[in-house]
LUMMAR-721469 format. One line per field, with one value per residue: residue in three letters; residue number from 1; y, x, z of N, C-alpha, C in turn. Coordinates in nm, 2 decimals, decimal comma. Example, Ala and Ser with C-alpha at 12.3 -4.5 7.8 and 13.67 -1.06 7.14 Angstrom:
// residues 2
rest (ALA|SER)
nr (1|2)
npy (-0,57|-0,22)
npx (1,32|1,28)
npz (0,78|0,71)
capy (-0,45|-0,11)
capx (1,23|1,37)
capz (0,78|0,71)
cpy (-0,33|0,00)
cpx (1,32|1,29)
cpz (0,78|0,79)
//
This chain:
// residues 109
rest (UNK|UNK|UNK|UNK|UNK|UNK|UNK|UNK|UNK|UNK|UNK|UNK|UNK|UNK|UNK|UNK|UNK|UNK|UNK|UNK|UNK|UNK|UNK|UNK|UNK|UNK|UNK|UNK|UNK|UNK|UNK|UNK|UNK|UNK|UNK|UNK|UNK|UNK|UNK|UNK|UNK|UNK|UNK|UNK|UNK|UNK|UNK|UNK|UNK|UNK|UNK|UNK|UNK|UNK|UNK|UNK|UNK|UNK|UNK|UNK|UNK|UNK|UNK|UNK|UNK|UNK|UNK|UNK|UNK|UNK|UNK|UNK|UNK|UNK|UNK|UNK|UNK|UNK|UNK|UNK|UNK|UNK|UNK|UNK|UNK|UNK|UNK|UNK|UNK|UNK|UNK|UNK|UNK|UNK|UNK|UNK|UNK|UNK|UNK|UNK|UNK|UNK|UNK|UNK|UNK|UNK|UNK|UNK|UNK)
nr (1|2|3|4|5|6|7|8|9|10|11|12|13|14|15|16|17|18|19|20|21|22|23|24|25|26|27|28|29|30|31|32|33|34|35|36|37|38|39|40|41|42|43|44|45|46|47|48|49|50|51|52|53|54|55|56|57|58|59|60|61|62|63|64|65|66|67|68|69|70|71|72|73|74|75|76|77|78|79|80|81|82|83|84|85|86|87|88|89|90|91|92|93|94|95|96|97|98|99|100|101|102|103|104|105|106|107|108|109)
npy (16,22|16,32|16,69|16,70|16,81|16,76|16,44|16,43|16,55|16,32|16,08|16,21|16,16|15,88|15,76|15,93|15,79|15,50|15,52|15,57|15,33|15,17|15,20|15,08|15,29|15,37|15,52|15,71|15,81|16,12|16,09|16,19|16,39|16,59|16,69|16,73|16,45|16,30|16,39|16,67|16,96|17,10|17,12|16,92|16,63|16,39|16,15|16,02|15,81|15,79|15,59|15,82|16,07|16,28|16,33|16,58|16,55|16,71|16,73|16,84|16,82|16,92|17,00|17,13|17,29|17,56|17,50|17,26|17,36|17,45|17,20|17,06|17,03|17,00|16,81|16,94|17,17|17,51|17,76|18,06|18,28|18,65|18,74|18,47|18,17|17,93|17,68|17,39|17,14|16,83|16,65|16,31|16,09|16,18|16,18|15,93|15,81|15,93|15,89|15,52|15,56|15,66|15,47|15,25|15,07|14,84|14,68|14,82|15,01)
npx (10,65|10,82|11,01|11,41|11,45|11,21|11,24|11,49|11,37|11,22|11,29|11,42|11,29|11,19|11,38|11,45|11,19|11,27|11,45|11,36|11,18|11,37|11,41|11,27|11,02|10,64|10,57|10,48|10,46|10,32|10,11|10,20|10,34|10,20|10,06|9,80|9,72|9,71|9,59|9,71|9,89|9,93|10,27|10,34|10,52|10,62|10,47|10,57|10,55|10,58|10,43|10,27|10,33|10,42|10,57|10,60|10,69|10,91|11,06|11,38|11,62|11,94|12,18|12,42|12,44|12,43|12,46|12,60|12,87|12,85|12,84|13,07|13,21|13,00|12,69|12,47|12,28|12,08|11,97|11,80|11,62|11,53|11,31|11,18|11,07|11,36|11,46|11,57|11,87|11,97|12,24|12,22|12,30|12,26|11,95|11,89|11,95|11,75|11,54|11,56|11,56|11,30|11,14|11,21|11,38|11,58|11,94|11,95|12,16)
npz (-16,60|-16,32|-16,25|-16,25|-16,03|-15,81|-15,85|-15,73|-15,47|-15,40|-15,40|-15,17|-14,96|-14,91|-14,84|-14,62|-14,50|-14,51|-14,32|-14,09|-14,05|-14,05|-13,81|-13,67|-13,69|-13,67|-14,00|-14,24|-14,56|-14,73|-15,00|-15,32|-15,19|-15,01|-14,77|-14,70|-14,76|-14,54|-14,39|-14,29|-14,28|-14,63|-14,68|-14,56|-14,55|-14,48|-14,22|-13,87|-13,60|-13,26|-13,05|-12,86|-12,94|-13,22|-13,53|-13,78|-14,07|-14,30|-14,58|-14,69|-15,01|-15,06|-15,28|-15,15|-14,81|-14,58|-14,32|-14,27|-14,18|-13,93|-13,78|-13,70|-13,47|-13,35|-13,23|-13,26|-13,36|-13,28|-13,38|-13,44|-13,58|-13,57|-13,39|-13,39|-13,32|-13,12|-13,35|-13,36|-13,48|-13,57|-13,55|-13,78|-13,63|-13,32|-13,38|-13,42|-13,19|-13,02|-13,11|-13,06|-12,79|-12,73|-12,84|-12,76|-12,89|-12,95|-13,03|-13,34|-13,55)
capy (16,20|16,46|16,67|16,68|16,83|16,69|16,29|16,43|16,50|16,21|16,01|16,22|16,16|15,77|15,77|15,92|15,70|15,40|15,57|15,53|15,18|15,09|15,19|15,02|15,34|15,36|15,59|15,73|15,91|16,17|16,07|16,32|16,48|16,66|16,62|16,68|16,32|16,20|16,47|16,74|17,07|17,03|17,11|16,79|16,50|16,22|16,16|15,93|15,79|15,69|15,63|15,95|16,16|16,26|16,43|16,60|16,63|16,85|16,67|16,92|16,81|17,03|16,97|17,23|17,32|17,62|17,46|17,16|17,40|17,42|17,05|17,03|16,96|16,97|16,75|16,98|17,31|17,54|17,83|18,16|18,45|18,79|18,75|18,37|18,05|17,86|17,56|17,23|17,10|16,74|16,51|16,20|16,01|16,17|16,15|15,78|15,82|15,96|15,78|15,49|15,53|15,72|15,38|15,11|15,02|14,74|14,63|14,91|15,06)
capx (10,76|10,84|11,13|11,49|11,44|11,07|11,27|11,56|11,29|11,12|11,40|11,47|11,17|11,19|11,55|11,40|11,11|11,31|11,53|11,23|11,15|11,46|11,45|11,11|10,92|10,57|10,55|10,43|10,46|10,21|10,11|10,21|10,42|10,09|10,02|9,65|9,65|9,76|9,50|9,80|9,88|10,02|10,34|10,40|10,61|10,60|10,42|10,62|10,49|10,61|10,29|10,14|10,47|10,35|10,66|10,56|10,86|10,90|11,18|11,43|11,77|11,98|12,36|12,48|12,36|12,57|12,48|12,72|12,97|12,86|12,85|13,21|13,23|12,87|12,56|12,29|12,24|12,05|11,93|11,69|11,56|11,49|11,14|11,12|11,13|11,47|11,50|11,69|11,88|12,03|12,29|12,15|12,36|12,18|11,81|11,86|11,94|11,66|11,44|11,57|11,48|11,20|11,06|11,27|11,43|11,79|12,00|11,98|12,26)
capz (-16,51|-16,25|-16,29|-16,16|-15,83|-15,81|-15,86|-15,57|-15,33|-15,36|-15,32|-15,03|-14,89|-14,98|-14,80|-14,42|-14,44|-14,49|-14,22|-13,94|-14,09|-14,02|-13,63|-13,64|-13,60|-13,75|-14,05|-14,36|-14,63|-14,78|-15,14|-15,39|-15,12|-15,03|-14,62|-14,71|-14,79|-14,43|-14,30|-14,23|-14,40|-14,75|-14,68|-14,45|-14,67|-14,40|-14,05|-13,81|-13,47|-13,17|-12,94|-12,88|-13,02|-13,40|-13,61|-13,89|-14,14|-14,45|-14,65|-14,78|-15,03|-15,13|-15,32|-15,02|-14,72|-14,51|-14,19|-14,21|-14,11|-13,78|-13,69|-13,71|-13,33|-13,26|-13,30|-13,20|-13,37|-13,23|-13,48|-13,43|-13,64|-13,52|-13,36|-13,44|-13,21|-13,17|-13,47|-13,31|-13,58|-13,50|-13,61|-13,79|-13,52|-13,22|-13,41|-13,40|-13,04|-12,91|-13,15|-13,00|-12,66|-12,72|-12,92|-12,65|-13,00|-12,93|-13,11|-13,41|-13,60)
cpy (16,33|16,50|16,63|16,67|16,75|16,48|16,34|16,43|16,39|16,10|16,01|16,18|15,97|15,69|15,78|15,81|15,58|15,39|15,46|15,42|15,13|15,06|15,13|15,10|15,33|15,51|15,58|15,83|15,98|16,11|16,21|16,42|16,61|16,59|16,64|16,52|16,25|16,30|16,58|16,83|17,00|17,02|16,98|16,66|16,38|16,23|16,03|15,95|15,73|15,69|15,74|16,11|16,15|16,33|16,40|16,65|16,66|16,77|16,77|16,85|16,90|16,98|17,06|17,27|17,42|17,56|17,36|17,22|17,39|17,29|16,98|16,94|16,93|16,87|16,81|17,10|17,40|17,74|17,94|18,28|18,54|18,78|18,58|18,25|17,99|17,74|17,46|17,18|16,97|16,70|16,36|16,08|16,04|16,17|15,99|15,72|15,87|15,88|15,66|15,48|15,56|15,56|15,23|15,04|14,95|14,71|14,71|15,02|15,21)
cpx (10,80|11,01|11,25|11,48|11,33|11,11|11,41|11,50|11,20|11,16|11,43|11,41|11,19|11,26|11,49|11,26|11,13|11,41|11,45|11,20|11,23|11,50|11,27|11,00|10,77|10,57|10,52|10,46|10,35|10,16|10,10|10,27|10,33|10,02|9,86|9,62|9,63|9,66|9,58|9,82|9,95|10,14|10,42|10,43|10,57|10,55|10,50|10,55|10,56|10,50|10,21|10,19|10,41|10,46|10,62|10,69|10,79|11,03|11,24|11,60|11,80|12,13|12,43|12,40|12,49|12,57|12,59|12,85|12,95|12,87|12,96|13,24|13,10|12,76|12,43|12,33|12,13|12,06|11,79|11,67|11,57|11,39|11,10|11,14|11,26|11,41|11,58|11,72|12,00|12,12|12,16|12,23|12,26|12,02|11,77|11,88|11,83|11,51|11,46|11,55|11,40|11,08|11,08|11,34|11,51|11,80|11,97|12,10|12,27)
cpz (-16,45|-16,30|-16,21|-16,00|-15,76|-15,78|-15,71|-15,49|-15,31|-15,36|-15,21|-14,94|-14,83|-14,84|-14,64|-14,37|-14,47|-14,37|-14,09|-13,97|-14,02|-13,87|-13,59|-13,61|-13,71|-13,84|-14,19|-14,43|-14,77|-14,96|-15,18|-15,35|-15,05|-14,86|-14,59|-14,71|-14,65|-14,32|-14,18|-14,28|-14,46|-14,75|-14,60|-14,54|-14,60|-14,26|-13,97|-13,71|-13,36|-13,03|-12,97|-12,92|-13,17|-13,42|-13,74|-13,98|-14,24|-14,49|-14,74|-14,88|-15,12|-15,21|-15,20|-14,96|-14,60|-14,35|-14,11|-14,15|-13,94|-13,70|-13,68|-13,57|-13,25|-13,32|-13,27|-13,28|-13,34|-13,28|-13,42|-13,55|-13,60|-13,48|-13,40|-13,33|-13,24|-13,28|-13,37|-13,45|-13,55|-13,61|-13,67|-13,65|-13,34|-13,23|-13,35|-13,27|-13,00|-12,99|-13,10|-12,87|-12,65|-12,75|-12,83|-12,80|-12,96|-13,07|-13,31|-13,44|-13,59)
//
């Protein structure tokens, strides 16, 4: 039986790809949490599709996270390093917006 953290992420994981089910998109999730299986590096948790759009997620949960501060008024964050590319880091409210149109999805929540 995996442990604690090992049974939260794989809940978490569980949780976004019932997410994308739910907006009808096609996806999967790696077995064993292991994106070798889906023919991706290992660290890849779930592959979603929309046509010829592939997102490769990494499922992280945490009990806190210091970024919620910033989405107080915003739904986009927009994150850099020192020498690193910007991050986009959305709302779940605007995900399911642009998944939605991206997919022609109606009538989803």
């Amino acid at each position: 039986m995996p442990n604690s953290s090992g049974r939260k992420g794989y809940s978490g994981e569980n949780e976004v790809v019932n997410w994308f089910r739910h907006l009808g998109i096609k996806v999967i999730r790696a077995f064993g949490s292991d994106g070798r299986a889906l023919g991706e590096k290992s660290d890849i948790d779930i592959k979603a599709t929309i046509d010829d759009l592939v997102m490769l997620i990494q499922v992280k949960r945490y009990k806190r996270f210091s970024i919620y501060k910033f989405f107080k008024n915003a739904n986009v964050v927009a994150l850099r390093g020192d020498r690193q590319k910007w991050l986009y880091v959305l709302s779940e409210d605007i995900m399911a917006d642009i998944v939605k149109k991206l997919s022609g999805a109606k009538n989803v929540k």
